[in-house]
N, C-alpha and C positions, 0 to 999 in steps of 0.2 A: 504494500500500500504506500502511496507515496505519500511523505512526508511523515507517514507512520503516526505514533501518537499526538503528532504536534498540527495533524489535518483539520484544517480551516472544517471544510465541509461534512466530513464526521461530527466538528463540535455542533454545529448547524443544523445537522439531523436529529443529531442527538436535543437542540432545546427543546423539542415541546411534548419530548417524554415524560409522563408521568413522573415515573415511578412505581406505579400501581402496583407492582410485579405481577398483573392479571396474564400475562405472555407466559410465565413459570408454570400456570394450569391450564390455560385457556388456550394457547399455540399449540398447532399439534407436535413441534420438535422441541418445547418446552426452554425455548433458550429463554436467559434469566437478562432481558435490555436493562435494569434498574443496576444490578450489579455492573453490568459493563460500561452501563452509564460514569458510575462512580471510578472504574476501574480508571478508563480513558480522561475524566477530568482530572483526576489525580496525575497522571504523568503530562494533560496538554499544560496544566498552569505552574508546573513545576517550574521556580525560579521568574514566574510572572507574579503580577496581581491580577484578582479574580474581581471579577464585576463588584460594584459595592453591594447588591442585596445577599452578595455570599457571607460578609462579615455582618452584616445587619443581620440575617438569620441563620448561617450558620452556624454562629457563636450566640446564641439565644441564651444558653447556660450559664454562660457570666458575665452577657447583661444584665437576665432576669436575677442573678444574684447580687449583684450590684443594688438594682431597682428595690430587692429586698431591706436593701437598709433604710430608706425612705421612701414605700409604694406609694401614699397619697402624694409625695411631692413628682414621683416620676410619673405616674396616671394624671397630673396638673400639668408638667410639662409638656409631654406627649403629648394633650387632648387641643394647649390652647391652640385659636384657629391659624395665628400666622406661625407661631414655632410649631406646633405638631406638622403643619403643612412642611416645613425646612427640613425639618428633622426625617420625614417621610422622603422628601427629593434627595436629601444624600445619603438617606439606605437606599435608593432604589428601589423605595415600596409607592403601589398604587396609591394616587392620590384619591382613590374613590374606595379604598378598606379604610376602613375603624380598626386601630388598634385592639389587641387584644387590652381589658384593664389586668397589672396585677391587682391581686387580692390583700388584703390589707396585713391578712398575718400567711404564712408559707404551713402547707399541712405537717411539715415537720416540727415547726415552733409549737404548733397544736398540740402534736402528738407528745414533744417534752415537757408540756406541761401537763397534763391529765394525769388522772388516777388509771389503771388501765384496770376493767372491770373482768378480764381473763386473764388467773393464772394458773400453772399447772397442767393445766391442758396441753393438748400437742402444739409446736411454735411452727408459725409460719411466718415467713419475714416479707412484708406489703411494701415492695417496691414504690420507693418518693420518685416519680420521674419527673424532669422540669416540667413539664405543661399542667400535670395535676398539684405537682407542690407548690407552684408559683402562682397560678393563674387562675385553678379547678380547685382545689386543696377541698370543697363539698364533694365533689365524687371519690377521695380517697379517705374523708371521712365518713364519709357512708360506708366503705368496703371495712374499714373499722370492723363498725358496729357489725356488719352482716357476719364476718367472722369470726367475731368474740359471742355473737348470738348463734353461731353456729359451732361453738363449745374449742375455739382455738386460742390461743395467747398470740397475738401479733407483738412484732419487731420489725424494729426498724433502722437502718444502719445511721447512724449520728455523724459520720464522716460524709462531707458532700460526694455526692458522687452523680455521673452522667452517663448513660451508654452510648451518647454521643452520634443519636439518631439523625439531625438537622446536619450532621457533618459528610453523612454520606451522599446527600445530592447535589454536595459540590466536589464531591470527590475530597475531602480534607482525611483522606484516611491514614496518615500519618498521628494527624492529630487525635482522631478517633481509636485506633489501637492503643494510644496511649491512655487514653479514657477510660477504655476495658484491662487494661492490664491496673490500673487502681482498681479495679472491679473484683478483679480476680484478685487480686492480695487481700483486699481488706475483706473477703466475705468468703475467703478460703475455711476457716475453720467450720462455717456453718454450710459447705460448698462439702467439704469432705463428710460432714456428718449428719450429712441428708435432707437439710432444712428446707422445704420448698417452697420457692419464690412465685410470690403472685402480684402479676403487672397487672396494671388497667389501661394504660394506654396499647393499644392494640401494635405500632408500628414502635414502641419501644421493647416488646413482647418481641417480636420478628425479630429485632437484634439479635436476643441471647438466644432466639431459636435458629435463626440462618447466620445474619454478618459474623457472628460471634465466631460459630466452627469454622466459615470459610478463611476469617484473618489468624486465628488460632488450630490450624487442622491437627497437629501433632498433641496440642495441648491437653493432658489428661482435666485437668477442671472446668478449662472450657466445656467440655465435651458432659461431665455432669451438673455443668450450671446451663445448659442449654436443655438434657431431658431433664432438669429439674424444676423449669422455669414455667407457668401457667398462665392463662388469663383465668380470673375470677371463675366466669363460668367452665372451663377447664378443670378447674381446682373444683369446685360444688360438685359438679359433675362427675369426674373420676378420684376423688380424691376423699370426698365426705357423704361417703353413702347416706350418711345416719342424717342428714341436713334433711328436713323436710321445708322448703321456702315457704314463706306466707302468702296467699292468695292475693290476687288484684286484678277483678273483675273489669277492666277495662278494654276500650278498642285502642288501637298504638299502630305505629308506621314504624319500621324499620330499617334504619339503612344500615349498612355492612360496612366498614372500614375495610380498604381494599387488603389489607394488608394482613388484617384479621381472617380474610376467605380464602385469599390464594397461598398464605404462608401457616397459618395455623387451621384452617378450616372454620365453618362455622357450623358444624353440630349440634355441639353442647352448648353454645348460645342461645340455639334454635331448642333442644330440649329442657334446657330451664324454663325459658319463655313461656312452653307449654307448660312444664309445670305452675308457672307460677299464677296461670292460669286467665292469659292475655287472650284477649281476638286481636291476634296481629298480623299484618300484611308488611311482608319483608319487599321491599321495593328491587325493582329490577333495573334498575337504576346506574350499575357502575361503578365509578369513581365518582366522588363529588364535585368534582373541582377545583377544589381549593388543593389537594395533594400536598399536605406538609408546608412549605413554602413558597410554592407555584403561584398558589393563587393572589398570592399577595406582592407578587415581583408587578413593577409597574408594566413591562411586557408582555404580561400570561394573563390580565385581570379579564381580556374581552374572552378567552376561549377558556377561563377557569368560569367564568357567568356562561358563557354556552355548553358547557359540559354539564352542568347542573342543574338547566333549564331544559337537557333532556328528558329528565324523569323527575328528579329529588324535589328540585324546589317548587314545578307546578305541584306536585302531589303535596306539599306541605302546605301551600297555599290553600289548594282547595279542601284542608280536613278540616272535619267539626272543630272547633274550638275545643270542644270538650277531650279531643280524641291526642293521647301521649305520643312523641316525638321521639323517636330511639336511636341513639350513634354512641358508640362510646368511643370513636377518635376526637383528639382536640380538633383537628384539623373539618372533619365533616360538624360539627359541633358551630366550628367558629363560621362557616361557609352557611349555615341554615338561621344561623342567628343572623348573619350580617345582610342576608338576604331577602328574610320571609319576615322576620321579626318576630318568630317562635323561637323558643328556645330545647332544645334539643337535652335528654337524659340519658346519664350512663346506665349500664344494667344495675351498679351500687346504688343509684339512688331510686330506680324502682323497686330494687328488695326493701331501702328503707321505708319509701312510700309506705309499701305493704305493711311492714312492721310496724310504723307511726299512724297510721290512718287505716291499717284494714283493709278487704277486700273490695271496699268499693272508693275507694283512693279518696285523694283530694275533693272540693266544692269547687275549689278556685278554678277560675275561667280567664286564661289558659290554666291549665292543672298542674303547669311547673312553676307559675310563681312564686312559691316559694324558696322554691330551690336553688335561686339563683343562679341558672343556668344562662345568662346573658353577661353573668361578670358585673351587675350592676347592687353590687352591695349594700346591704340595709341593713341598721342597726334590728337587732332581735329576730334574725333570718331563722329559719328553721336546719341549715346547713351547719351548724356548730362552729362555723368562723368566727361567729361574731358570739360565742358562748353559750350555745344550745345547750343547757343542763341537764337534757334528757341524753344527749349525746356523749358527753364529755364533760368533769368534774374538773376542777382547778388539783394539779397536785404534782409529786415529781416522778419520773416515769420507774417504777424499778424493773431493775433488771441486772441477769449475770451474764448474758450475755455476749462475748467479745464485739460482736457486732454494734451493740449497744452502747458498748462502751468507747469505740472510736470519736475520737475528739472531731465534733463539730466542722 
């Protein structure tokens, strides 16, 4: 090939790839474009700079920690009209996305402060990914509560840590191997002694089940931190027979994280559901749109809104008001909010529905208002951000933990 990795017209071909990894099941020769995506940008930008929405989102993990240290002042800066507008033109994000808002406190802060109301019990350790501990931290509050009602002691590693999802679709895999190899050090002890990891983000789930072995193939822990690693419904599903979920007599739309279908499957998503006893219509629909970072590059905003407008967002548009909205990606989450002006729930916060309100869910019209599924935070939410007592007590987290006990 000429020019080899450094081909103008490969990178060309390659923009207006997903990612989906839908080619890995959906092609009938199964070649994986999203991997070779990353492979090819990693050696074309080698010793270049890479467009500016790459450092604007590819390094989302230590902005969003940053932003951490004062979220209202950096949700202030961001939102006003002529600096958020500046700040958007030199990330090279669409001047027509809304910022995601961070949340006022990180699901981790949350979680060291509480009393934890399971111990004893068998430990599972509830992966903090950037997008739910920064932005979401109600959808991993809720996986909380479903798991410690479903007789587990959750843990949580207290060392920051990233799998460094947003790095692979600029190809930054230098910097993402080294991501994972603090991954693997600090959660080896609970890595060798069988602890099993449960994600909620669906495409940081993929990580430790694909990118993980493919940048680590020799690696013995790699290799049991990737069959150890679950999504929620995963984990309920093969993992806790004895769970019987709480009913929630509602109608609900469902989209699929691509990433969730073609890399983890979605069965056990699909047979919770039924358990837990939805009328729901899984949309056929695709990718959303948005993809991670795509949708938000000021280049990709007119075919991330035509991807979407195939299936996802008419159909979101035209449901009852009364009828629940399902994604557990940030990414398709952030795409139906910013779109339809519904707000979209992970599978965690329909188990807690179920649990807090019963089988026949919410009154509220739309039925996620409380849940704060648009990032737009209110004092005495029912998400435990902001101190839900039913959720979460004031207290210090114990634990022996090694994982526990890495320094912050």
């Amino acid at each position: 090939m000429k020019q080899g990795w450094k081909n103008d017209a490969v990178r060309e071909a390659l923009d207006l790839c997903l990612a989906c990894k839908g080619c890995r099941t959906e092609c009938p020769m199964n070649v994986d474009m999203a991997t070779y995506k990353a492979e090819f940008l990693s050696h074309y930008y080698e010793r270049r700079l890479r467009p500016r929405h790459a450092y604007a989102m590819g390094w989302i993990y230590w902005w969003a920690r940053l932003a951490a240290l004062a979220p209202g002042l950096a949700n202030s800066v961001a939102h006003l009209p002529l600096v958020g507008a500046a700040l958007k033109s030199l990330g090279g994000i669409s001047s027509k996305r809304q910022m995601p808002m961070f949340a006022p406190a990180t699901f981790k802060a949350w979680f060291r402060r509480r009393e934890p109301k399971q111990t004893g019990g068998p430990r599972v350790l509830l992966w903090p990914d950037t997008f739910n501990n920064h932005f979401h931290p109600q959808t991993a509050i809720a996986a909380v509560e479903v798991l410690e009602t479903a007789g587990f002691e959750v843990i949580v590693p207290r060392r920051s840590l990233c799998c460094g999802r947003p790095l692979y679709d600029f190809g930054m895999l230098k910097t993402a191997k080294k991501l994972l190899r603090q991954i693997l050090e600090t959660l080896r002890p609970g890595i060798e002694g069988g602890t099993p990891v449960v994600g909620l983000e669906p495409s940081c789930v993929a990580v430790f089940r694909d990118e993980l072995i493919n940048l680590f193939p020799m690696d013995e822990d790699a290799r049991r931190l990737s069959a150890n690693t679950y999504l929620l419904s995963e984990f309920l599903e093969q993992k806790a027979s004895h769970f019987r979920p709480p009913r929630l007599r509602r109608k609900a739309l469902v989209q699929k994280h691509c990433h969730h279908d073609h890399v983890m499957g979605f069965r056990d998503e699909d047979n919770l559901l039924r358990r837990l006893g939805l009328d729901f219509e899984i949309l056929n629909s695709g990718c959303c749109g948005m993809a991670g970072s795509f949708g938000f590059e000021a280049g990709h905003y007119d075919v991330s809104v035509a991807v979407g407008q195939r299936v996802l967002l008419p159909a979101v548009r035209d449901a009852d008001p009364t009828t629940l909205i399902v994604a557990d990606g940030f990414s398709c989450r952030e795409q139906i909010a910013g779109l339809t002006g519904r707000g979209a729930l992970h599978l965690a916060q329909l188990l807690q529905m179920a649990l807090h309100e019963g089988p026949d869910g919410p009154r509220d019209v739309p039925p996620e208002h409380r849940y704060e599924p648009l990032g737009k935070w209110t004092p005495g939410s029912s998400n435990g951000v902001n101190g839900h007592a039913e959720i979460g007590r004031p207290g210090q987290v114990r634990s022996t933990d090694p994982v526990d006990r890495e320094r912050a």
